[in-house]
C-alpha positions in Angstrom: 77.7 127.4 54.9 74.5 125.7 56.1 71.2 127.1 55.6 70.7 128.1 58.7 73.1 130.9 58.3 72.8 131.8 54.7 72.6 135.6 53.8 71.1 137.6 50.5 73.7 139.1 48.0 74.6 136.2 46.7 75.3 137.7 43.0 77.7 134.7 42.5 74.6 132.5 41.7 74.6 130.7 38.4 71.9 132.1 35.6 72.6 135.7 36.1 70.5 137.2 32.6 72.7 139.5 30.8 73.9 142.6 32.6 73.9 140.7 36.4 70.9 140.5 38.5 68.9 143.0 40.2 69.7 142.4 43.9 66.9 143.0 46.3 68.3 141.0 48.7 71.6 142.9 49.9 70.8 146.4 51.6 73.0 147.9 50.3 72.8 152.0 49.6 71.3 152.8 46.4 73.3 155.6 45.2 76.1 152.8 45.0 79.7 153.6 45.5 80.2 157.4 45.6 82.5 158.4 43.2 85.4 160.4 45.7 85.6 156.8 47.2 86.3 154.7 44.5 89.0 157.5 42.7 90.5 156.9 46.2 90.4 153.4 46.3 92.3 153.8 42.5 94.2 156.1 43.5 96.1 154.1 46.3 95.9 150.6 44.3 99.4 150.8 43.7 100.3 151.2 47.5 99.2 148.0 48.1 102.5 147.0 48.0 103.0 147.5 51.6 101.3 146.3 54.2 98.4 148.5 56.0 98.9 150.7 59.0 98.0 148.3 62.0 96.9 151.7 63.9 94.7 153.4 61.1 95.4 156.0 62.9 94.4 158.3 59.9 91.0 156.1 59.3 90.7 156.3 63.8 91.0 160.1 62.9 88.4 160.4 60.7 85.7 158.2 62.6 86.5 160.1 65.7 86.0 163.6 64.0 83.1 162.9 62.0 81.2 161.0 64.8 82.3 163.1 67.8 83.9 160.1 69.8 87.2 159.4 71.4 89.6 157.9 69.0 91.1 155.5 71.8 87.5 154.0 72.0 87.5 152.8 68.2 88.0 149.1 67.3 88.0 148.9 63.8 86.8 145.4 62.5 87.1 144.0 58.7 83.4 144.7 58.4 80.9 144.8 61.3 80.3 141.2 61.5 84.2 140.4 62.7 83.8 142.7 65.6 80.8 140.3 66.9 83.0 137.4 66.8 86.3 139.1 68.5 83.9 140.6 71.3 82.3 136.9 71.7 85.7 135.2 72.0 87.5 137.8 74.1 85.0 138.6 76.4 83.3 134.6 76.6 79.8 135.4 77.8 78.1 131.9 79.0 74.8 133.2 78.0 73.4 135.5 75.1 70.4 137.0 75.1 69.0 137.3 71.7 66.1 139.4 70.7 64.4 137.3 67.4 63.6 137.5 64.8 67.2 139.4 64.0 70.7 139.5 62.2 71.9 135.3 62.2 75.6 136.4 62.6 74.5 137.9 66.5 73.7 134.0 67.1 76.9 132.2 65.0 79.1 134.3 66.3 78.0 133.5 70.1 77.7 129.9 69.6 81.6 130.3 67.8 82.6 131.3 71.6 80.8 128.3 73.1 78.2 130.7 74.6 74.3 129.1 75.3 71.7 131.1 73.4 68.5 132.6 75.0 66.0 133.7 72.8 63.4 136.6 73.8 60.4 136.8 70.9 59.4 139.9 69.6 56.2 139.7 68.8 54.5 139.6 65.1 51.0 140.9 66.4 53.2 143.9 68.0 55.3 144.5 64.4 58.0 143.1 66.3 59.2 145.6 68.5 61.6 145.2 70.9 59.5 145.6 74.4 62.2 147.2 76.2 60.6 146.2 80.0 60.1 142.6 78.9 63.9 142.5 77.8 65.5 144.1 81.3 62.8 141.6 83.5 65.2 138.9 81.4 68.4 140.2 81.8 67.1 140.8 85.9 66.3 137.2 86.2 68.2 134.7 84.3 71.6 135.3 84.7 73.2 136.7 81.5 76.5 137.8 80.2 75.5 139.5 77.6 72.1 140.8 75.2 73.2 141.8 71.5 70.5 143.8 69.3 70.0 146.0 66.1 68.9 149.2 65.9 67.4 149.6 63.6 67.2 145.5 63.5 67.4 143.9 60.8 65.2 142.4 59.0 62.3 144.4 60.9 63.6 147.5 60.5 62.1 148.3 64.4 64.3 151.1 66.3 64.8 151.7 69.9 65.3 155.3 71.3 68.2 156.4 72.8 67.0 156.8 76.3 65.7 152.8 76.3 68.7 151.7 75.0 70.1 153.8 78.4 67.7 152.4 80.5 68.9 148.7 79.6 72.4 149.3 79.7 71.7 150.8 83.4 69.7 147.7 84.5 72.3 145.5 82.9 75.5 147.0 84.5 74.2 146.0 88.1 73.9 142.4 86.8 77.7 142.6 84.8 75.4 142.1 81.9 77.0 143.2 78.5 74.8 145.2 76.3 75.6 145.2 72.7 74.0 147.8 70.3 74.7 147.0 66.3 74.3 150.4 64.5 74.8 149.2 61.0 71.9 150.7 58.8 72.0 153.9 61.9 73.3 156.4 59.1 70.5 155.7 56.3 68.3 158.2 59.1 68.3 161.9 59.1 67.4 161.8 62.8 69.9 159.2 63.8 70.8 161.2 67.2 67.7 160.3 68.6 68.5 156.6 68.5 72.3 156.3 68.5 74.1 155.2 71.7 77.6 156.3 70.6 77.5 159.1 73.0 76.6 156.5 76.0 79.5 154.8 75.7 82.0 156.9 77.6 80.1 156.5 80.5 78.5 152.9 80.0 81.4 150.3 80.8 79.3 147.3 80.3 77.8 149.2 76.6 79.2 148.3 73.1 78.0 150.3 69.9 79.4 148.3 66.8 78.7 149.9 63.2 79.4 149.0 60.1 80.7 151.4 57.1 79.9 148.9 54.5 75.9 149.5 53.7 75.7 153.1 54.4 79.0 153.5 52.3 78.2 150.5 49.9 81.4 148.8 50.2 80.1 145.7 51.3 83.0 143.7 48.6 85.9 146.0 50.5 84.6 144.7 54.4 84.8 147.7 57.1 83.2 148.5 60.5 84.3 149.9 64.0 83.1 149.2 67.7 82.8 152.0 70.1 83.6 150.5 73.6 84.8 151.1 77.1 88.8 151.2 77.2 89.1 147.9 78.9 86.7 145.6 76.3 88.5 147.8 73.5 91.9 146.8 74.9 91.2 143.4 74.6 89.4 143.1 71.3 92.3 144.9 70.1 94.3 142.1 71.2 92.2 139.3 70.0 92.5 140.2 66.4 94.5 140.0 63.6 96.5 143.8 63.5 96.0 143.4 59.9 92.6 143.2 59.9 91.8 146.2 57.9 93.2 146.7 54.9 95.3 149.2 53.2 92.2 149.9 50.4 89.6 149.6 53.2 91.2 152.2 55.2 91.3 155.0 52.6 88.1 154.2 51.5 87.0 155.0 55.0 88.5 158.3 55.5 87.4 159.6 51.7 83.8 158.2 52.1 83.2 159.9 55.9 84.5 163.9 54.4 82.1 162.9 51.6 79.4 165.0 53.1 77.1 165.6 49.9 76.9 162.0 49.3 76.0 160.7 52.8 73.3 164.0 52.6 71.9 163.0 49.2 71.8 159.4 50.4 69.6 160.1 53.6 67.2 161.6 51.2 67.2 159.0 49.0 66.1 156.4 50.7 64.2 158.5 53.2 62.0 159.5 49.6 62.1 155.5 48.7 61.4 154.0 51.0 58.2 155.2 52.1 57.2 155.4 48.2 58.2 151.8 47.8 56.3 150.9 51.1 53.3 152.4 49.0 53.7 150.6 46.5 53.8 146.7 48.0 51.3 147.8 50.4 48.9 148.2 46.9 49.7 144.6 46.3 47.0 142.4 47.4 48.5 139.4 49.8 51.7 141.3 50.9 51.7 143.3 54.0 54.7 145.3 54.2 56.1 146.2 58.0 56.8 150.0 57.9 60.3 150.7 56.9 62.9 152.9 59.1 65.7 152.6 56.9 66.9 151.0 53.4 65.1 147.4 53.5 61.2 146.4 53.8 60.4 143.2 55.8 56.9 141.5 53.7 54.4 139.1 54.9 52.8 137.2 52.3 49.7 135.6 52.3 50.4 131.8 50.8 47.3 131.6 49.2 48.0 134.3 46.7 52.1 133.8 46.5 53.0 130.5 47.8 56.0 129.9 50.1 58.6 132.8 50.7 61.2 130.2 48.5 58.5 129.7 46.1 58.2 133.2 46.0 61.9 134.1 45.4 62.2 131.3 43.1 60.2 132.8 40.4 61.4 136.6 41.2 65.1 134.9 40.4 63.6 133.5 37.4 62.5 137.2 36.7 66.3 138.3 37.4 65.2 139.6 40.6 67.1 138.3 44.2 65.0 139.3 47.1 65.8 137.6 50.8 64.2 134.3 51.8 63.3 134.9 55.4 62.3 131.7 56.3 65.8 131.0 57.9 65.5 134.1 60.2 64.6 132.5 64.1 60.9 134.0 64.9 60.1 134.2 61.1 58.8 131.9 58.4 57.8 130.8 55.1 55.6 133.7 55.1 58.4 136.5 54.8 60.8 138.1 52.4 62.8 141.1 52.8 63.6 143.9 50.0 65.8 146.4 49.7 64.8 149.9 48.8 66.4 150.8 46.3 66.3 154.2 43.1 62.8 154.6 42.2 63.3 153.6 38.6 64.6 149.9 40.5 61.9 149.4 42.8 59.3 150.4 40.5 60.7 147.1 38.3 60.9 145.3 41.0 56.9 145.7 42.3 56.4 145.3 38.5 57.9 141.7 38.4 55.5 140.8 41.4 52.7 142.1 39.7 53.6 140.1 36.8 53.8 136.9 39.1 50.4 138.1 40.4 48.8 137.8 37.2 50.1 134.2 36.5 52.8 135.8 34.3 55.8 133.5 35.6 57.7 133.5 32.3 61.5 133.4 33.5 64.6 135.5 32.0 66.3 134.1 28.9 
């Protein structure tokens, strides 16, 4: 994969020290896999024998309950990012709007379908939020199919309320514009009903909520997601993909990790505890200015005089045994930013203690 589109997570790098790396740059949940999930997922290993149920009607079930949407509305997608591309190619928008700096897969998966990319900046002065006026003056004047976001985005972690995200798909459904909502990290909050657009779609025909199960759930190696969308668009994104597409594993996993309730609770607390402690804790760093956090990752700027390039940077925190995400990639960012995950306080406390160690000249690498 070019450079252009590489992600974090990448634990398969040679040089791991001994016990595997500590990955900063995958956000995943900390709590890591709950343990009624993976006794599931062992528990139905030997079923793999037959081939999964093309409906998932049991999994459809389960998202529809614990969500409080309409089961015929669910497109379930091998992890989130597959639903972006079957939406792209079935639907064929000529032009995507593109809020940047944000997830590269919104952009690959667009130019995949032949689609012509418009970018609209969100501004670093304005910690990159998404000015919701600026965005429907776009959408009003230049013609486009379709305008795919993250909320919260990723890697800024910025949020847009419910009632703007409204307000855009209103605009955008007198110009047959598709609006495109990606929920992933939407269960790490506690108040996650003031932001979600689930509920909109029903009565939104030109709105698409996609979500993935995979970070909240931290089954990123097992690949699941779903799309809430208007019967017509979810009739033929249904049709554009494999019927296989979810598989047997992936599907029990999915129903055992939603009637988890104490682990998705204890999770929200976790990181809602974490993350502002680990915000704390960078911001005490001189020459990195952390963006404030709404969920499980922390966006950094970094002042080059004091750390060097963000690939120098991640350079020597590999050489630590620590992978944080090179930003530099990301369209609207550069050299000057990293991303972290937030992760149990024991991890982040080791991973501000690495930096500190770089800080002081300390760049002695693993053995």
């Amino acid at each position: 994969m070019n450079d252009r589109f590489a992600h974090g997570g990448n634990v398969y790098d040679g040089g791991a020290p001994f016990g595997g790396w500590h990955d900063f740059s995958a956000n995943i949940n900390p709590l890591g896999l709950a343990p009624s999930v993976k006794d599931d997922i062992v528990s139905h290993v030997g079923d793999i024998i037959h081939y999964p149920d093309t409906t998932a009607a049991e999994l459809r079930a389960a998202i529809s309950s614990h969500y409080g949407i309409a089961a015929d509305s669910i497109v379930l997608g091998n992890g989130a990012a597959e639903l972006f591309y079957v939406l792209f190619h079935v639907m064929r928008p000529r032009r995507v709007l593109i809020p940047m700096p944000s997830f590269s897969e919104y952009e690959r998966a667009a130019l995949s379908a032949e689609a012509e990319i418009d970018w609209f900046t969100m501004s670093e002065e304005n910690q990159f939020a998404l000015d919701v006026d600026e965005l429907i003056h776009i959408i009003e004047t230049k013609n486009i199919d379709a305008v795919i976001f993250g909320n919260p985005n990723n890697p800024t972690g910025r949020l847009v309320k419910k009632g703007d995200v409204e307000k855009i798909a209103k605009v955008a459904a007198e110009y047959e514009t598709l609006v495109i909502v990606d929920e992933s990290f939407i269960d790490f909050r506690n108040d996650a009903d003031e932001y979600t657009a689930r509920e909109l779609v029903s009565s939104h025909e030109n709105l698409i909520v996609v979500e993935s199960m995979t970070k909240f759930y931290a089954i990123p190696g097992l690949r699941l997601g779903f799309a809430i969308a208007p019967s017509v668009i979810g009739a033929r994104m249904d049709e554009g993909k494999d019927p296989w597409n979810v598989n047997l594993l992936a599907q029990h996993a999915g129903v055992a990790a939603l009637a988890d309730t104490a682990y998705q609770e204890q999770a929200r607390d976790v990181v809602a505890r974490e993350k502002d402690a680990l915000y704390e804790m960078l911001g005490a760093l001189d020459g990195i200015e952390p963006f404030e956090p709404s969920v499980n990752f922390i966006l950094l700027r970094l002042d080059k005089k004091l750390w060097g390039t963000s690939e120098k940077l991640c350079v020597k925190m590999k050489g630590k045994g620590f992978l944080i995400r090179d930003c530099a990639n990301y369209v609207g960012l550069d050299e000057r930013f990293v991303r972290v995950a937030v992760k149990t306080r024991e991890e982040n406390e080791a991973l501000v203690d690495a930096l500190k160690s770089i800080a002081q000249g300390n760049d002695k690498t693993i053995s």
